[in-house]
KEKOLRO-19996 format. One record per residue (C-alpha): x, y, z. Coordinates in steps of 0.2 Angstrom, whole numbers, padded with zeros to 4 digits, always signed. Layout:
<atoms>
XYZ/...
</atoms>
This chain:
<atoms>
+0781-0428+0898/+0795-0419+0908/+0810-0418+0894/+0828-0418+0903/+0842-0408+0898/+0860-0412+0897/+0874-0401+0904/+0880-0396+0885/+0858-0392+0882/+0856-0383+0897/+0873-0372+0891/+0863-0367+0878/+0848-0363+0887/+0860-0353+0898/+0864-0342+0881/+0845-0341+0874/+0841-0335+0892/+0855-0322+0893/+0850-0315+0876/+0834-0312+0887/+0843-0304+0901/+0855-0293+0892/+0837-0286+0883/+0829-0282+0899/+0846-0274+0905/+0845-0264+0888/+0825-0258+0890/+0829-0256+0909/+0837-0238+0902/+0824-0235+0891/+0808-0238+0902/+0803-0219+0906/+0789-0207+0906/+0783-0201+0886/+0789-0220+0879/+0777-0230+0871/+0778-0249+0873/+0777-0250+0854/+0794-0243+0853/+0800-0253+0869/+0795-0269+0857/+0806-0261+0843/+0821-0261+0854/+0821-0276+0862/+0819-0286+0842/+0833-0275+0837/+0843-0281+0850/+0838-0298+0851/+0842-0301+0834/+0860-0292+0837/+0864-0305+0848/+0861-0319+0835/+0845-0323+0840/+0826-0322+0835/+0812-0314+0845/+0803-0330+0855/+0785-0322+0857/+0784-0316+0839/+0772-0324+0829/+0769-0338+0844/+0752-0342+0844/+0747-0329+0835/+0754-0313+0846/+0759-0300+0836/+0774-0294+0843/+0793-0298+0852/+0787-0290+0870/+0771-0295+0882/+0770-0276+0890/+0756-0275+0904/+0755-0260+0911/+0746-0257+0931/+0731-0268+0931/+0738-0279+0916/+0744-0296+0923/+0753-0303+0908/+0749-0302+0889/+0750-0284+0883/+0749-0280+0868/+0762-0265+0863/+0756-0250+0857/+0756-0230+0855/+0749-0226+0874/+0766-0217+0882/+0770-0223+0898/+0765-0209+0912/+0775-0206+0930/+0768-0220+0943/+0765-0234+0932/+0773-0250+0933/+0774-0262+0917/+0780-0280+0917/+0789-0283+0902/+0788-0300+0897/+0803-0307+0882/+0808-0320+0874/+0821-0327+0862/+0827-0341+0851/+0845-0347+0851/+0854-0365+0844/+0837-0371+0846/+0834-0368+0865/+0821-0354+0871/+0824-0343+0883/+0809-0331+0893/+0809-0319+0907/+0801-0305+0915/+0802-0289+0925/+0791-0277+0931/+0796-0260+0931/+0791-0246+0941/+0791-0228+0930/+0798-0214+0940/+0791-0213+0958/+0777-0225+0963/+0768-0225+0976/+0772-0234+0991/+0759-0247+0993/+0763-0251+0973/+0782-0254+0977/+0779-0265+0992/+0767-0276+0979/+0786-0274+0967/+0794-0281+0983/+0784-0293+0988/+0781-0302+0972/+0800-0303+0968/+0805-0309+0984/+0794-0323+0981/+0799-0327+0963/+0817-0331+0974/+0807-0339+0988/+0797-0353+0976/+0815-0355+0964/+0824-0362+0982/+0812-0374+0983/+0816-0382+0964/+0825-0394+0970/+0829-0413+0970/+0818-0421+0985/+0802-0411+0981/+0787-0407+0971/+0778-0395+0961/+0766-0391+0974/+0781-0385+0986/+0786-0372+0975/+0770-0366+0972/+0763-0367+0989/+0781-0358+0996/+0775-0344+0982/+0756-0344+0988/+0760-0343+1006/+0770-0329+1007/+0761-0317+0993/+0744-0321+1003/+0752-0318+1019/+0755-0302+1014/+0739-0297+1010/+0739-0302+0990/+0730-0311+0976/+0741-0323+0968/+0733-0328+0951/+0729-0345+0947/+0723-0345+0928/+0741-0344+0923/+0757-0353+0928/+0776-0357+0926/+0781-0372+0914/+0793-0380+0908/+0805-0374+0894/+0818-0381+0881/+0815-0381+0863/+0797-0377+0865/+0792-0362+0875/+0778-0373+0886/+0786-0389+0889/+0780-0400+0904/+0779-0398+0920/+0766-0383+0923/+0773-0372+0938/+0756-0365+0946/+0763-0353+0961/+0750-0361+0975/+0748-0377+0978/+0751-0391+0993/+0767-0397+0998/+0772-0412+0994/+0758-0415+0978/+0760-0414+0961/+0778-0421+0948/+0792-0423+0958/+0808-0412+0952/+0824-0425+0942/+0840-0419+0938/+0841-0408+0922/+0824-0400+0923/+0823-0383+0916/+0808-0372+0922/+0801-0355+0919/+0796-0349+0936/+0785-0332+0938/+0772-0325+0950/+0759-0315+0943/+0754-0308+0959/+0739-0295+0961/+0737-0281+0974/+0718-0286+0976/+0709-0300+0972/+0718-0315+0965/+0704-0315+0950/+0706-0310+0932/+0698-0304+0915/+0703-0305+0899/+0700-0288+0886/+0692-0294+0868/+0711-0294+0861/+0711-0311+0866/+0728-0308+0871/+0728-0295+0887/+0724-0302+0905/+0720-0290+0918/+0714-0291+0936/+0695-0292+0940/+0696-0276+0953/+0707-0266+0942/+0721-0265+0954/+0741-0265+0950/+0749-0282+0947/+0768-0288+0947/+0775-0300+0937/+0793-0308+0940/+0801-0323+0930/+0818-0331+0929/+0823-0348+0919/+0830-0362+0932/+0838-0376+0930/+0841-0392+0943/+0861-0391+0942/+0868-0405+0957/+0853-0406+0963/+0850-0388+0966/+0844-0373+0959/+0852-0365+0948/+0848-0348+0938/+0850-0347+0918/+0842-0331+0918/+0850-0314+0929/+0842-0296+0931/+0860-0291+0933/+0860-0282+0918/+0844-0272+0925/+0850-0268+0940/+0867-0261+0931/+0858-0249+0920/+0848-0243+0937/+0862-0242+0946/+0855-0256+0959/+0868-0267+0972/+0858-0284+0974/+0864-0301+0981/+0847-0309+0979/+0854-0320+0965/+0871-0327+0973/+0865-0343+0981/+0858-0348+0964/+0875-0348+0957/+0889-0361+0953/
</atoms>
């Protein structure tokens, strides 16, 4: 069942999603050569809980930290740890929080130091798809158009876009209905109302769209072994449009980064 917001609900989803954001903008200065992701995770629960709110992943399901790190191959669901990050890896840091009651959960993935040019083409492509399927959340269609806009350009380009693992819905629970796969068909699947709120985020893979997971039971990673990207933003259907909760501005800032990507999902 697709659960509605209000304008005062999706206010608060709008904070829980910015503690999020200022997060990422906070870890965006701290992603480097010689850190571990276990003491990336530190940060971001220090800071989280400095902004009034609680760590959304910790303790969800069983995971035991407040970040999903996924370093190269990793697609989503890394576990932190003491490995220090190395020139020419990329990481996808996945967060989340809790705030009067609303969840809020985003992602970026970061490249560490120079990479090479085949891995940032993978970084572009994946993030400009993430703002390709979120124009598509909109009053008049469907699931499978925001999906299908994501598939279609990702594979166009020569990439595996992962189907094990989707977008969903978000409000007081983290997964909330409707799931947000990125393929599908135009025009299938729940239609999009006024007030939805929705996580979307391509998991996109340089090589095969397949997956594996490691005995963790937590950390996916592609079946070839090849990079993966992961972009995710909170959206809401505001006047029957789109309209971001969630902003990498704070990212960008810290990396000194001009961007108009996220203007015309603005009020």
């Amino acid at each position: 069942m697709i659960i509605i917001k209000s304008r005062e609900e999706i206010d608060l989803m709008r904070e829980s999603a910015l503690v999020v954001s200022r997060t990422l903008g906070m870890l965006a200065s701290e992603v480097k050569p010689g850190v571990t992701t276990l003491r990336l995770d530190e940060l971001a629960e220090e800071h989280i809980r400095e902004q009034g709110a609680v760590p959304g992943f910790l303790g969800m399901y069983g995971f035991p930290n407040s970040l999903c790190v996924s370093p190269n191959a990793q697609v989503v669901h890394g576990i932190p740890n003491k490995t220090p990050l190395v020139e020419g890896d990329i990481i996808s840091i996945d967060c989340g929080s809790v705030k009067n009651g609303f969840y809020g959960d985003h992602a970026y993935t970061f490249p560490i130091g120079e990479v090479t040019p085949e891995t940032k083409e993978l970084l572009k492509i994946t993030k400009e798809s993430l703002y390709i399927g979120i124009a598509e959340f909109k009053i008049g269609n469907r699931v499978g158009d925001v999906g299908y806009a994501i598939q279609k350009y990702c594979e166009d380009h020569g990439y595996g876009v992962v189907r094990e693992l989707v977008g969903h819905g978000l409000g007081r629970k983290m997964h909330e209905d409707p799931e947000m796969p990125n393929y599908g068909h135009r025009g299938r699947g729940k239609k999009f109302i006024e007030g939805m709120v929705v996580a979307i985020e391509p998991m996109v893979n340089q090589g095969t769209k397949n997956i594996k997971q490691l005995k963790d039971g937590w950390t996916i990673l592609t079946a070839d072994n090849k990079p993966s990207a992961h972009f995710e933003h909170d959206v809401a259907i505001i006047d029957g449009k789109p309209e971001l909760l969630s902003t990498f501005k704070y990212i960008y800032e810290a990396l000194g980064i001009e961007s108009t990507e996220e203007d015309k999902f603005r009020s």
